[in-house]
C-alpha positions as CSV (number, residue, x, y, z in Angstrom):
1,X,4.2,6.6,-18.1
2,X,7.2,5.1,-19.5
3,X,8.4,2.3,-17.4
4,X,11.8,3.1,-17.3
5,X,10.9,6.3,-15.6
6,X,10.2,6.6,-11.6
7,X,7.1,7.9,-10.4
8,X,6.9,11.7,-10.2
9,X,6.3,12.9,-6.7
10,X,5.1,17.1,-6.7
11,X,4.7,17.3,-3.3
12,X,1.4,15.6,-2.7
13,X,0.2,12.1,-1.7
14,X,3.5,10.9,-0.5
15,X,1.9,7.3,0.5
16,X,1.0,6.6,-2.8
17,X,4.7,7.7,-4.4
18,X,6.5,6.1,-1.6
19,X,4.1,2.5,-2.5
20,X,4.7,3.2,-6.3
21,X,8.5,4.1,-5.7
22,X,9.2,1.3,-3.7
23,X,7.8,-0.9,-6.5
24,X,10.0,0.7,-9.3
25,X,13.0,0.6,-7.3
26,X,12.9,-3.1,-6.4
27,X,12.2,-4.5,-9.9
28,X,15.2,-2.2,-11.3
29,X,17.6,-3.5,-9.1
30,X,17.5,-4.6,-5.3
31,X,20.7,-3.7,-3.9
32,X,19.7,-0.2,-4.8
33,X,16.4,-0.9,-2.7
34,X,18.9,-2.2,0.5
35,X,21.3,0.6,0.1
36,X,18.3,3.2,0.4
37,X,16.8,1.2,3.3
38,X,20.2,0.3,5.3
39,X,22.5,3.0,3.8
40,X,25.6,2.4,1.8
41,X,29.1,0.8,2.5
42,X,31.1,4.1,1.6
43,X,34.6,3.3,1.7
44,X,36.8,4.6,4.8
45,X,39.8,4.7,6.5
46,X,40.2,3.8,10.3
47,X,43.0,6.4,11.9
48,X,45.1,4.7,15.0
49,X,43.1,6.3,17.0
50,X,40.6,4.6,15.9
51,X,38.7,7.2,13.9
52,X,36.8,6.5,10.9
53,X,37.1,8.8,8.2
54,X,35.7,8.5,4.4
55,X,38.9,7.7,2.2
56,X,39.9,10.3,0.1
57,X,38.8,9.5,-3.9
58,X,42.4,9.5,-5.0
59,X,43.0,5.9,-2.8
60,X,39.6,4.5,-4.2
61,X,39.9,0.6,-5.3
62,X,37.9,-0.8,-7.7
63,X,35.7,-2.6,-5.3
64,X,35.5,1.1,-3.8
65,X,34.1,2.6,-7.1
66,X,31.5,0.0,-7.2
67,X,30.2,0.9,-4.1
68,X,30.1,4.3,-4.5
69,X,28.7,4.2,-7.4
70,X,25.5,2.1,-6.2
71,X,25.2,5.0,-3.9
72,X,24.7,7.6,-6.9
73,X,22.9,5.4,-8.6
74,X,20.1,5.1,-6.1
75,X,20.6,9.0,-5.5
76,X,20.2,9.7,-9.3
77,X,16.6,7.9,-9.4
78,X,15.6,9.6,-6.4
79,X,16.4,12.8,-7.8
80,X,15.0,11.8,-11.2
81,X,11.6,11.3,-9.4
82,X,11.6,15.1,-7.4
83,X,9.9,18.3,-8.2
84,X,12.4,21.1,-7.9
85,X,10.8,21.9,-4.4
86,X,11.4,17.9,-3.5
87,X,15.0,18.2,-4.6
88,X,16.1,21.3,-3.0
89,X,14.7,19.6,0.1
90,X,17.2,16.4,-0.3
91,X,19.7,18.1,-2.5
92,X,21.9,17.9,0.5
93,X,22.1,14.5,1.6
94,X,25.1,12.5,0.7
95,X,23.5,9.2,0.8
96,X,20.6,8.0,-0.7
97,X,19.2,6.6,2.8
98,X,19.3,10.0,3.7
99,X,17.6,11.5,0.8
100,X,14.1,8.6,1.6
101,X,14.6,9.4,4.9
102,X,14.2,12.8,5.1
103,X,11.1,12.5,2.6
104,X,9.5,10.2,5.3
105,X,10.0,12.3,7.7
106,X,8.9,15.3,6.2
107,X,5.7,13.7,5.1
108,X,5.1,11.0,7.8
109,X,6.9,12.8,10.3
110,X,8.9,11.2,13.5
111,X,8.6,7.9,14.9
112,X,5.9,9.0,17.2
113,X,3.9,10.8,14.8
114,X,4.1,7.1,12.9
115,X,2.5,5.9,15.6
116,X,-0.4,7.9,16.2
117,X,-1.1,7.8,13.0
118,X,-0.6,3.7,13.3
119,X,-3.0,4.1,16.3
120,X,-5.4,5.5,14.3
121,X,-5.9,3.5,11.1
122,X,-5.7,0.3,13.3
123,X,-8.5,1.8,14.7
124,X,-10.3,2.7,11.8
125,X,-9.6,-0.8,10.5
126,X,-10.8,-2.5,13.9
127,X,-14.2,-0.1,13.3
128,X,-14.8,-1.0,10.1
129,X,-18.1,-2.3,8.8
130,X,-19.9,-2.3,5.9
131,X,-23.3,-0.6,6.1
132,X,-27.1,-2.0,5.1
133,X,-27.5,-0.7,0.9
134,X,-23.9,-0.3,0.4
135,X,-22.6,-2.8,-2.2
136,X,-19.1,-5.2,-2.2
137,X,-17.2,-2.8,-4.6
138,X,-17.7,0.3,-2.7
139,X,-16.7,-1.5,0.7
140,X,-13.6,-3.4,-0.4
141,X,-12.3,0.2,-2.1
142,X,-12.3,1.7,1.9
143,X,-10.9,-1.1,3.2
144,X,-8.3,-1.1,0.7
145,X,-7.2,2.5,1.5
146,X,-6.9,1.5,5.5
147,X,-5.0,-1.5,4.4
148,X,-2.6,0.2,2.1
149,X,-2.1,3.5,4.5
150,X,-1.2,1.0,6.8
151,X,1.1,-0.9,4.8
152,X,3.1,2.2,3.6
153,X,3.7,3.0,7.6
154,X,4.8,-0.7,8.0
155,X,1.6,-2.1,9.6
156,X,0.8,-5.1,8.1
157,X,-2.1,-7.6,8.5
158,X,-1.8,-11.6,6.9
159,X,-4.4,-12.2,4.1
160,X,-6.2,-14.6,6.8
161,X,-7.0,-11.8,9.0
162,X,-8.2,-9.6,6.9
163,X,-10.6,-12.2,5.3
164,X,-11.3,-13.3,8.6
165,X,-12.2,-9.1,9.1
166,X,-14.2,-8.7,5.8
167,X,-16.6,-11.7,6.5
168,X,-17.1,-10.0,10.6
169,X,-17.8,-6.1,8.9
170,X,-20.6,-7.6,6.6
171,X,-24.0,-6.6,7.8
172,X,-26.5,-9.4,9.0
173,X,-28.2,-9.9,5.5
174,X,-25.1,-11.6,4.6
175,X,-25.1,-13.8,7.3
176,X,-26.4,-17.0,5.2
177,X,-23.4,-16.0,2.8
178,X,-20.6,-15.9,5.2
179,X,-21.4,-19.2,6.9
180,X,-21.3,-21.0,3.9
181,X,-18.2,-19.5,3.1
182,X,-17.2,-20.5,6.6
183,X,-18.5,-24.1,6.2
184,X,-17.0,-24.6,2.5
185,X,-13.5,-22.6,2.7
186,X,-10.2,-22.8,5.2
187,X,-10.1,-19.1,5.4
188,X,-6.3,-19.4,6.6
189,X,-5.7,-20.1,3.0
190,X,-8.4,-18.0,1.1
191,X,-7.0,-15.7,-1.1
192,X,-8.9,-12.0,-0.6
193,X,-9.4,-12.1,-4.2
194,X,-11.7,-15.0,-4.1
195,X,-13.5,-13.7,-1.4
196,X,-14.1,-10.8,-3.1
197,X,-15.3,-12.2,-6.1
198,X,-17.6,-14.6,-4.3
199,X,-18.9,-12.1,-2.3
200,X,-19.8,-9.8,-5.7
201,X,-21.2,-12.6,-7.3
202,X,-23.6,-13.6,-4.6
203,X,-24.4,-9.8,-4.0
204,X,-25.1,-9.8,-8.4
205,X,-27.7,-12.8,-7.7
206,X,-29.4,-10.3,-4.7
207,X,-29.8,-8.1,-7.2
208,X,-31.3,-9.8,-10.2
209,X,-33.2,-11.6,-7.6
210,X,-35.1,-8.5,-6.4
211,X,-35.3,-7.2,-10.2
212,X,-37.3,-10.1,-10.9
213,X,-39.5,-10.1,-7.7
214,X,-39.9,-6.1,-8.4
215,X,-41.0,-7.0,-12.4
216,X,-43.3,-9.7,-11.0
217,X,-45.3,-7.4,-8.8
218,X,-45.5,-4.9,-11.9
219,X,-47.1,-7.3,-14.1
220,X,-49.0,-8.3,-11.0
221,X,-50.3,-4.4,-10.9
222,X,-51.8,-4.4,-14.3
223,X,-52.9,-7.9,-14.7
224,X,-54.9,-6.4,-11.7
225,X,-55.4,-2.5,-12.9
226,X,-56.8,-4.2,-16.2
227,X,-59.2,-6.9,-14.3
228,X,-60.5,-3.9,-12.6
């Protein structure tokens, strides 16, 4: 995909569009990004009566135009980024605010749907442990995906904590391996990459380890077999 491009969105897995949008919006420009979180500054008139009202295009000013203009802009990559069914669903909204939010709540739903949803991946995450035979790789990619649904509803936990969590799920094997981590790191300052790749190195060693003790009682076998 093109980097100049957004990310398409058909309809399915909003979380990882929304993640990927939010990305492509941010490094193209960020006052898009805060226009489509806190809405635009449209220009408006204030009546005597004190009623606001948008100004009529013909009175625009310059500083007016700009403004406005921001707005489309950050409509246009929205739009560039929708399926026809996505786009009939916004195609209405005057701002672009209105266009993200009415994605979010389509696919997230309300504020308390959020939250039960919240509810339960904290859960999940609180749960989580990594099982007896499973290896590093395979339990760092579930974690990930609890971490990142999280983070796409606006739940986020500090790199400490979840190193902190990733050295608690281990299973009692590892024991050994996460107290001297413990003793040699200052896990308020570890980054999760690190961990990670300690962890997969010292799983490797496991490994190779019983490959060898597995080959010695092989050769143990028919040294014995041929005795026989």
């Amino acid at each position: 995909m093109s980097i100049s491009k957004p990310p398409f969105f058909d309809g399915n897995n909003y979380s990882h569009w929304k993640a990927r949008m939010t990305i492509f919006i941010q490094a193209l420009d960020f006052n898009l990004w805060d226009i489509i979180i806190d809405g635009p500054e449209l220009p408006h008139i204030i009546s005597q009566e004190g009623i606001k009202t948008l100004k009529p295009r013909s009175s625009y000013t310059d500083d007016d135009r700009k403004k406005v203009q921001l707005n489309a802009k950050a409509k246009h990559i929205i739009i560039c980024a929708l399926n026809s069914n996505e786009f009939n669903r916004v195609s209405s909204c005057t701002t672009a605010k209105e266009m993200w939010d009415r994605l979010e709540v389509t696919y997230e739903g309300t504020n308390q749907v959020k939250d039960a949803k919240i509810n339960m991946l904290v859960r999940e995450y609180e749960m989580f442990s990594m099982k007896e035979n499973k290896n590093i790789s395979g339990m760092f990619v579930r974690f990930t995906n609890i971490i990142n649904s999280l983070q796409s509803l606006n739940k986020c936990y500090t790199n400490s904590e979840m190193v902190k969590k990733i050295l608690r799920c281990l299973p009692k094997s590892w024991m050994p391996k996460v107290t001297a981590i413990e003793e040699a790191k200052d896990l308020n300052i570890l980054p999760l990459e690190e961990l990670l790749g300690s962890l997969m190195t010292h799983e490797m060693t496991i490994k190779n380890h019983e490959d060898e003790e597995e080959q010695d009682k092989k050769k143990k076998k028919v040294i014995a077999f041929k005795s026989s």
